[in-house]
VOGU-3710 file (C-alpha; in Angstrom, 3 decimals, decimal comma):
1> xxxxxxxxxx> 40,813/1,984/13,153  37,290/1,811/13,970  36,640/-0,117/17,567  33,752/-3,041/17,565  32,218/-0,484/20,152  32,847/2,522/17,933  30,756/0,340/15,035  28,095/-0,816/17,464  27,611/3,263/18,519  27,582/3,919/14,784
11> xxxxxxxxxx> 25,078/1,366/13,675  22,683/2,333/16,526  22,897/6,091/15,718  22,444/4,945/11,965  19,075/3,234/13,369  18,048/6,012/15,125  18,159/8,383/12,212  17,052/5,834/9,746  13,863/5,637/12,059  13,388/8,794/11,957
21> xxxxxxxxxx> 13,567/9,488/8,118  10,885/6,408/7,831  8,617/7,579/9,969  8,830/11,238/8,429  8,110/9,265/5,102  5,014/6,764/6,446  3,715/10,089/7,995  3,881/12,374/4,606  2,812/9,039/2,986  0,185/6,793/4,533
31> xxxxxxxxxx> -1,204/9,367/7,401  -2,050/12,134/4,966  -5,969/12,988/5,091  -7,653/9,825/4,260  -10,886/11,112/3,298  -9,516/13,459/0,765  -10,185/12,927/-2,724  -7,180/10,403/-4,346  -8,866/9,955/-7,491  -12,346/11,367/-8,533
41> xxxxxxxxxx> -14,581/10,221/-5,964  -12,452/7,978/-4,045  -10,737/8,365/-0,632  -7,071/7,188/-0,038  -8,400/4,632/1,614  -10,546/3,493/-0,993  -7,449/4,101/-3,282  -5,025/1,606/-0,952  -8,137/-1,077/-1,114  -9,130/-1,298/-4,915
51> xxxxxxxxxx> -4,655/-0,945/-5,692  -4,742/-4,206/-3,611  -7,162/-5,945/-5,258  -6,344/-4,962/-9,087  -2,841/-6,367/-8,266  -3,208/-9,135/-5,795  -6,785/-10,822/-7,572  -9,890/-11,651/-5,990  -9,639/-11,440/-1,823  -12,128/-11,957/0,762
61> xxxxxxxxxx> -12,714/-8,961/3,084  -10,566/-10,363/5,901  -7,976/-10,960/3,091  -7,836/-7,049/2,329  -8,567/-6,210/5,857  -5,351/-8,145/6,867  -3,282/-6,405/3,617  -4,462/-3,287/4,832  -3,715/-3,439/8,259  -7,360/-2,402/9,538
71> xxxxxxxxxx> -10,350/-4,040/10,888  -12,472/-6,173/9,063  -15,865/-4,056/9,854  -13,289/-1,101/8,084  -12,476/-2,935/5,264  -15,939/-4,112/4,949  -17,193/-0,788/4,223  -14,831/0,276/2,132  -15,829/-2,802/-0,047  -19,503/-1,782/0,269
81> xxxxxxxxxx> -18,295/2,006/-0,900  -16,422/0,587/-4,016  -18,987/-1,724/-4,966  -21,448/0,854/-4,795  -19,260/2,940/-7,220  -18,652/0,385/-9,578  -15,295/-0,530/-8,874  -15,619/-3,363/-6,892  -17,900/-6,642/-7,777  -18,928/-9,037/-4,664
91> xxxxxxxxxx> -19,212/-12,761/-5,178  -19,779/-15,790/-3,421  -16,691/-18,127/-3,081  -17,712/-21,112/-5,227  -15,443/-23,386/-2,983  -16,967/-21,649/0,058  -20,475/-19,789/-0,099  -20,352/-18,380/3,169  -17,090/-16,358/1,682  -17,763/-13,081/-0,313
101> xxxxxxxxxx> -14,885/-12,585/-2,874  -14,173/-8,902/-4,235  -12,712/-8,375/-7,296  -11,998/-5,226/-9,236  -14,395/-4,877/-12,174  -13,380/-3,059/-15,656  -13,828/0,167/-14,402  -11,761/-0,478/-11,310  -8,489/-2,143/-13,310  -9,108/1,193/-15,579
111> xxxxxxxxxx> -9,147/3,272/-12,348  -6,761/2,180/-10,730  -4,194/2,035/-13,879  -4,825/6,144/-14,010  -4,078/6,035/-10,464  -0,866/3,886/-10,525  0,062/5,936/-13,405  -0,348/9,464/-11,525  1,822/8,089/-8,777  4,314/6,881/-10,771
121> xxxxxxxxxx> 4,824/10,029/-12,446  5,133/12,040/-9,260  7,847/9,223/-7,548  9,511/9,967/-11,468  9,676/14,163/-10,581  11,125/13,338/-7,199  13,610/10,966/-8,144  14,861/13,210/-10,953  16,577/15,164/-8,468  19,206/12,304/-7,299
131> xxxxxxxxxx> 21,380/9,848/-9,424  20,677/7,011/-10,650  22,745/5,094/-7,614  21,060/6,441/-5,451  17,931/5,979/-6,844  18,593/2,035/-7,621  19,688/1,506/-3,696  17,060/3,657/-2,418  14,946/1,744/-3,936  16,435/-1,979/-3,037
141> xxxxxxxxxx> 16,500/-0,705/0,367  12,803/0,165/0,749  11,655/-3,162/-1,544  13,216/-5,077/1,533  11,599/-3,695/4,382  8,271/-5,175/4,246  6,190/-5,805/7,373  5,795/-9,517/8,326  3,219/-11,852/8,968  1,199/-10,918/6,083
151> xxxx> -0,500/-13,888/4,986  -0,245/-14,441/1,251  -3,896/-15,808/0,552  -7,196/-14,163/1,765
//
């Protein structure tokens, strides 16, 4: 019979590893080369910034700034970059001029479809490998680890 202590040890070496699979995972995932082509001519980072916006709507830059997790001069630029390309169109706020609004344009929702859609098909090859129970509750597991204190309006 397993000891409270025994379970505690257990659960705290199950942290430990589970940490360390994560991190292995954010680092093959989010830290690759960000200035490397994800699609055409746009960086990851440019990739993570017009995803957001296709799916979440119209956000101000310290809305995507605060999704992304960077500074608002970072995300700023990247709106700039987008825009330039055509994916990206900047507006005034009609409840609040002094707010600039971004919101994907046509060729940005068709963009980043192609993009989704090339992801989606690699996550499909990898998860051919394992069962489909372990695939559900991998899944379920990593849908409810989400960082908090993201606001859900920009």
């Amino acid at each position: 019979m397993e000891s409270p202590a025994d379970r505690d040890s257990a659960l705290v070496a199950d942290g430990r590893a589970f940490s360390a699979a994560l991190s292995a995972l954010v680092r093959a995932y989010q830290y690759r080369d960000r200035e490397r082509s994800c699609y055409g001519n746009l960086s990851v980072t440019e990739c993570y910034a017009l995803e957001t916006i296709a799916e979440e709507g119209p956000l101000s830059v310290d809305g995507l700034a605060k999704r992304l997790f960077m500074d608002k001069s970072t995300a700023s630029r990247v709106a700039l970059s987008l825009g330039r390309k055509g994916y990206l169109s900047r507006d005034r706020r009609p409840t609040d001029r002094r707010t600039v609004e971004l919101a994907a344009t046509a060729l940005g929702r068709t963009t980043h479809d192609r993009v989704r859609a090339g992801l989606e098909a690699k996550w499909t090859r990898l998860l051919a490998g394992y069962s489909g129970p372990v695939r559900r509750a991998v899944t379920a597991l990593l849908g409810r680890i989400r960082p908090r204190g993201i606001p859900e309006d920009g």
